[in-house]
N, C-alpha and C positions, 0 to 999 in steps of 0.2 A: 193564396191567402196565408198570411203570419201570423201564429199564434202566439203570443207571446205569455209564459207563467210568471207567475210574481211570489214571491215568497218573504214569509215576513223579518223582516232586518233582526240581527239579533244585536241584540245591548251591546256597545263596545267594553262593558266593564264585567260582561260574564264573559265576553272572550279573553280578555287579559286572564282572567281567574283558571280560565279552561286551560290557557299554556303556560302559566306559573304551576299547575299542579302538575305537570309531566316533566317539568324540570329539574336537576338533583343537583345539590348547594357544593361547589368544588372545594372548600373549606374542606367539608368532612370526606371527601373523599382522597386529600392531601393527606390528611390528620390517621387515616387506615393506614396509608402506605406508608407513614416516617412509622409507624409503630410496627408495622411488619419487617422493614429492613433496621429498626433500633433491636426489635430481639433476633437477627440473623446476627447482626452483629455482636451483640453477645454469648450465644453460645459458639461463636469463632473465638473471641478472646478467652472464655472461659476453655475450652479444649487446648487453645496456645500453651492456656499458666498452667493446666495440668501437663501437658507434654514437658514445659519448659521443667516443672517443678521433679518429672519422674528423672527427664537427663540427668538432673545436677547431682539427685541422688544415686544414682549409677556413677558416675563421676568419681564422687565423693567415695563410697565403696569401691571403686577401683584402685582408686589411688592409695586409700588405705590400706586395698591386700600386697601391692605393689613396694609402699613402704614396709610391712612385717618384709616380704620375704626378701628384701633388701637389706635388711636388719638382721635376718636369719641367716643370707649366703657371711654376711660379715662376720657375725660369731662363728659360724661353719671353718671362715678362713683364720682366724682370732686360734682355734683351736688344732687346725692342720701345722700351720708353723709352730704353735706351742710342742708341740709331741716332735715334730721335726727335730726342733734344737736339742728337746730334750733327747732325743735319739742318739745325734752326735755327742754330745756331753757324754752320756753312757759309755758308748765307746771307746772315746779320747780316754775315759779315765777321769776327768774332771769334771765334776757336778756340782754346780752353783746355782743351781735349779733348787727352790724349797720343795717342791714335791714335781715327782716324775711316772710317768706312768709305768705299768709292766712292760716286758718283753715277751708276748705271748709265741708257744713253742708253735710251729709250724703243725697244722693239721691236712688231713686229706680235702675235709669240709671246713674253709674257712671259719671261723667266728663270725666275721663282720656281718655276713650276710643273713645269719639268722636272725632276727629282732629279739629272738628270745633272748638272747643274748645280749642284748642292751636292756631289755625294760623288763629287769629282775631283778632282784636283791636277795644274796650281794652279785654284783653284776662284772662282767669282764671289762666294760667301759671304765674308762677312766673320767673323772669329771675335773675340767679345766677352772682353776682356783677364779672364786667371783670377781674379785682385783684384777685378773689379767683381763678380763672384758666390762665388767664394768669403773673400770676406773677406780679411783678415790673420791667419784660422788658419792653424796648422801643419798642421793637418788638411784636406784639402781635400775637400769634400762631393761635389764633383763633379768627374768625372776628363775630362770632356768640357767645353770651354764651350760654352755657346748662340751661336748664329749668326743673324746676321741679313743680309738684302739691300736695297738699296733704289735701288729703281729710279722715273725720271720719268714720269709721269700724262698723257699729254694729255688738256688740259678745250679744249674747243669756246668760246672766247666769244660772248656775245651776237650781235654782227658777223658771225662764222662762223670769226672768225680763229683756227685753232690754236697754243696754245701748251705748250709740253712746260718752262715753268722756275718753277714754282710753286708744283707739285703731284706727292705722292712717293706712292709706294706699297709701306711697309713690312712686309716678311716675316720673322718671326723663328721658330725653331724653340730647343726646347731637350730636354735631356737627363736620365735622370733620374740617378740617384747608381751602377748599376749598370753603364753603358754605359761601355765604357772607352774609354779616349782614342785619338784620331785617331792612323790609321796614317801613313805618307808619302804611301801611297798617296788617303788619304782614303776608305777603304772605304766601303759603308753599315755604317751602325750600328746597331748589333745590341741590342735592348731600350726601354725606354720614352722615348715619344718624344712632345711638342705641338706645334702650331704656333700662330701665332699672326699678324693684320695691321692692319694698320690704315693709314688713309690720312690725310695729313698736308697741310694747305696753307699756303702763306707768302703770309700778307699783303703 
């Protein structure tokens, strides 16, 4: 024997309504994910333009210390050959030179080497005339001029005999375009700075 149950029909337009509410509208859930990957993307670009922004400034101060102290070996160099010629001039006999430095007597302890000795007043350095480095601009590149010293060498001759009048030993230092000019006091100087030597002998 077959039983059969019967159950009563439901509304076709309560079942429409029953699978319309389990459904979720793909409109807004497009509209979540562009706004999700719209701010990934912006805090990428925003980290880019700060990275880009710290390079250029790094950059920028680099190239800057780069040029002082390109500017500084130049006045450094500007004031080694100034005191050079003047050197030989002394010698020869012939000085056409408006101002010339001393000829410091030979010590057991250098001069050069102590800074006391340059950034004091009055000081054993010599200060190289603002014309010979900065030109006949009105502009003046450098508010410091380079300095130099030049002190006598003893060389041993063959013999054994010492001699201190023939042989120099040139020190020059210079500045670069930031360092400002000498107080009274002859302060140190504060910013970019080279030295520079060489030794010189008269025939």
């Amino acid at each position: 024997m077959t039983t059969v149950s019967h159950q009563p029909a439901r509304p076709a337009a309560d079942f429409v309504r029953a699978c319309r509410g389990h459904k979720r509208s793909p409109a807004s859930s497009q509209q979540g994910v562009v706004l999700i990957i719209a701010l990934v993307m912006l805090v990428v670009i925003s980290l880019l333009t700060t990275l880009s922004i710290r390079s250029a400034t790094s950059t920028e101060k680099v190239s800057g210390n780069v040029r002082t102290t390109e500017l500084a070996s130049q006045a450094a160099e500007i004031a080694l050959r100034y005191c050079e010629e003047a050197v030989v001039q002394i010698n020869s006999g012939t000085v056409t030179m408006a101002v010339t430095p001393a000829l410091l007597a030979n010590q057991p302890n250098p001069r050069w080497k102590d800074t006391a000795n340059w950034d004091v007043a009055p000081s054993d350095a010599f200060v190289i005339p603002s014309n010979s480095v900065n030109g006949a601009s009105t502009t003046a590149t450098f508010r410091r001029p380079p300095e130099c010293m030049v002190e006598r060498m003893p060389i041993v001759s063959p013999t054994g005999v010492i001699s201190t009048t023939s042989t120099y030993v040139i020190t020059a230092r210079g500045f670069g375009p930031e360092v400002a000019a000498a107080d009274p006091a002859r302060s140190r100087p504060s910013g970019s700075e080279v030295w520079m030597q060489s030794t010189i002998e008269i025939q």
